[in-house]
C-alpha positions in Angstrom: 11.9 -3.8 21.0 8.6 -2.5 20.8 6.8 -3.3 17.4 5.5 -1.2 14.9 1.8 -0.9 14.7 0.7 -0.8 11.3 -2.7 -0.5 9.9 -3.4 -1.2 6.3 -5.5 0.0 3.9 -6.3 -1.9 0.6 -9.2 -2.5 -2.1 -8.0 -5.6 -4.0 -6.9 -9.3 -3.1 -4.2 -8.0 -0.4 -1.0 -10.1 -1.7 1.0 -7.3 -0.7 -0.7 -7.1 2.9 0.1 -10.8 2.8 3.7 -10.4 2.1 3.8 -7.6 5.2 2.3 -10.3 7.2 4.5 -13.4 6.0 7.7 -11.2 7.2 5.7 -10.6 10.5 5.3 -13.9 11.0 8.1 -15.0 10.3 10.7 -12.8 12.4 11.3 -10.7 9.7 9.2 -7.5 10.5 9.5 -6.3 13.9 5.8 -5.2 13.5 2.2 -5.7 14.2 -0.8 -5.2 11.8 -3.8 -3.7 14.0 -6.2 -3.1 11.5 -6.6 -3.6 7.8 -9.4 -1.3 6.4 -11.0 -1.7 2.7 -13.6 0.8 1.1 -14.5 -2.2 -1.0 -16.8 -4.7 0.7 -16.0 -8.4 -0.5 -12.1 -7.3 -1.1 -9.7 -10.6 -0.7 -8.0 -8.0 1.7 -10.3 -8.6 4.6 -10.3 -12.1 4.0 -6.9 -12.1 4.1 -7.0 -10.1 7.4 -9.5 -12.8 8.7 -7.5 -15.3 8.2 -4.2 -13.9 10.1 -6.8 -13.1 13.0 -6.2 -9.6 12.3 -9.3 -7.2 12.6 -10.5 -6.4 9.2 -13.1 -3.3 8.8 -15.1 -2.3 6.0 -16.0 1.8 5.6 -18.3 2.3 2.9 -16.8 4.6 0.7 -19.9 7.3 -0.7 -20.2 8.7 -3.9 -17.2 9.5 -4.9 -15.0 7.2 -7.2 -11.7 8.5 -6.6 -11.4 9.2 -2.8 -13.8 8.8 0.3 -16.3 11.3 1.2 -15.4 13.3 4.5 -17.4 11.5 6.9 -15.8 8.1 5.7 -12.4 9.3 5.8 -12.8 10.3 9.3 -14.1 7.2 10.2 -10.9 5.4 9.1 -9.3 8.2 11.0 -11.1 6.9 14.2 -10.3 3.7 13.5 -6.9 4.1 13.0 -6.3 6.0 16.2 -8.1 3.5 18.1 -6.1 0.2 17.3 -3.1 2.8 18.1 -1.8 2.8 14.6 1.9 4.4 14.2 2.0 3.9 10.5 -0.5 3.6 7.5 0.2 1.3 4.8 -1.7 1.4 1.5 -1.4 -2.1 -0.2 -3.8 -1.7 -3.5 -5.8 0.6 -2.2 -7.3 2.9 -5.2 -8.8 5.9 -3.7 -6.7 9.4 -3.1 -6.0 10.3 0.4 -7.4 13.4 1.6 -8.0 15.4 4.7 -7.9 14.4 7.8 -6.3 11.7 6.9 -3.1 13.3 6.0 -3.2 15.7 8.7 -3.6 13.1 11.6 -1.0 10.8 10.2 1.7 13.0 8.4 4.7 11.7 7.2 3.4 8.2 8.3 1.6 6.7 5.0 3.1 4.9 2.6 2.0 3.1 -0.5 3.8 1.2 -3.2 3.1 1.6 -6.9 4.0 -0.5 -9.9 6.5 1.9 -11.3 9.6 3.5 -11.4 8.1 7.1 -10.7 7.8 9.6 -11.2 6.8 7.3 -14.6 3.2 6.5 -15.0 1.2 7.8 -11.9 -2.3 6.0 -12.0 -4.1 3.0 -12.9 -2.6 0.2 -14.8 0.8 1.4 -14.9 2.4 -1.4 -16.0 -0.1 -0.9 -19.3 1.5 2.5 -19.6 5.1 0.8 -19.5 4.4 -1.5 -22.0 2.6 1.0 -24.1 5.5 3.7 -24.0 8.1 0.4 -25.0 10.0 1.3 -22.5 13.0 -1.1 -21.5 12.6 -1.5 -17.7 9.9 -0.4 -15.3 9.2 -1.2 -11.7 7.8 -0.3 -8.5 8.3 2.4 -5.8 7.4 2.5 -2.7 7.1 6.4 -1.3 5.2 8.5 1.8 1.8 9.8 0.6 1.0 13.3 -0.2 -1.6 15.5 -1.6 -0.9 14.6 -4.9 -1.6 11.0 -7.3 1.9 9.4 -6.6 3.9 12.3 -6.1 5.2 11.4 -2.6 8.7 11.0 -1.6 10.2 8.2 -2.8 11.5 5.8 -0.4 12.5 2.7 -2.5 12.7 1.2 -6.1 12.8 -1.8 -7.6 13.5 -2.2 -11.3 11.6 -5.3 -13.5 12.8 -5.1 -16.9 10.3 -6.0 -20.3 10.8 -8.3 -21.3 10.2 -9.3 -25.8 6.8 -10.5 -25.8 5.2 -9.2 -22.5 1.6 -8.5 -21.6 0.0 -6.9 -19.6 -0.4 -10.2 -17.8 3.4 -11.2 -17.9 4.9 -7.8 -16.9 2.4 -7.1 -13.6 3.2 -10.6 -12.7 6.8 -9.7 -12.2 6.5 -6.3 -11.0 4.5 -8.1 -8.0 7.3 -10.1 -6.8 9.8 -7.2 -7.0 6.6 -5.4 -4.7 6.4 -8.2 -2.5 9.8 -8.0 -1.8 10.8 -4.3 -1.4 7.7 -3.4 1.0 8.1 -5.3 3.9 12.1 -4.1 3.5 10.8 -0.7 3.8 8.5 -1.4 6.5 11.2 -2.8 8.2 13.8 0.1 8.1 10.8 2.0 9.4 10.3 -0.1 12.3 14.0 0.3 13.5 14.6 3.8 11.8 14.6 7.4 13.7 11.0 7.6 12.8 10.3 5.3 16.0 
């Protein structure tokens, strides 16, 4: 069976990259990361990339802080389409996805988020969890849209609070739960109907 050809885009340390890759490697993940792109230069993510011999590409982002200027999201656009990228995987990256991204890979991004959603889009949600008291929280992985978060969701994985949480404590186990589910969904992707 042919494998899936991901490229990945990220702006942190990667670990979820890394557990993508793990399952790769070890006959888990019928797939194959091309590219991984970050809009942040020194990110752990290209290291990470590096290290697995997997090309790793920096685009400079521009001015704005929340998404990449046009010129810059083309360029990941091109760089996409030329390591022959069937699916994009966001794994930390912090910037919304715009045009033309979403109209040269529709359907075909996904990203994972440390919530349950539709409950606490944006930064730091595991913050917001503990913040509202709420009993259990998460992560979800879903396809990307227009909107912060507001994709289809694909999977969830509840993490429950546990008395005397932080911050610290709570993204911890929210990380494993992601490290999990994501490469499961990358997975039925790789042998689903969207092949």
């Amino acid at each position: 069976m042919e494998k899936l050809r991901l490229g990945v885009l990220g702006s942190g340390k990667g670990s979820n990259y890394r557990a993508i890759q793990e399952a790769i490697l070890h006959g888990e993940l019928a797939a194959e990361a091309r590219l991984v792109i970050s809009d942040v230069e020194g990110a752990g993510i290209l290291d990470a990339a590096r290290r697995y011999a997997v090309r790793a590409e920096y685009v400079a982002p521009g001015r704005f802080r929340t998404k990449l200027e046009p010129e810059a999201e083309e360029r990941v656009v091109n760089l996409l389409r030329e390591a022959g990228v069937e699916l994009v995987v966001l794994a930390g990256y912090m910037r919304m996805i715009k045009e033309p991204l979403l109209e040269a890979y529709p359907g075909r991004i996904i990203n994972i988020h440390p919530s349950l959603l539709p409950a606490f889009p944006g930064l730091d949600a595991w913050k917001q969890a503990l913040a509202a008291g709420v009993a259990e929280t998460g992560c979800t992985v879903h396809y990307v849209d227009r909107g912060m978060d507001t994709g289809p969701i694909i999977a969830q994985r509840r993490v429950p609070v546990l008395p005397g949480d932080t911050a610290e404590t709570l993204h911890a186990r929210i990380q494993v739960a992601e490290h999990e589910v994501y490469p499961e969904v990358v997975r039925r992707i790789a042998v689903g109907p969207m092949r």
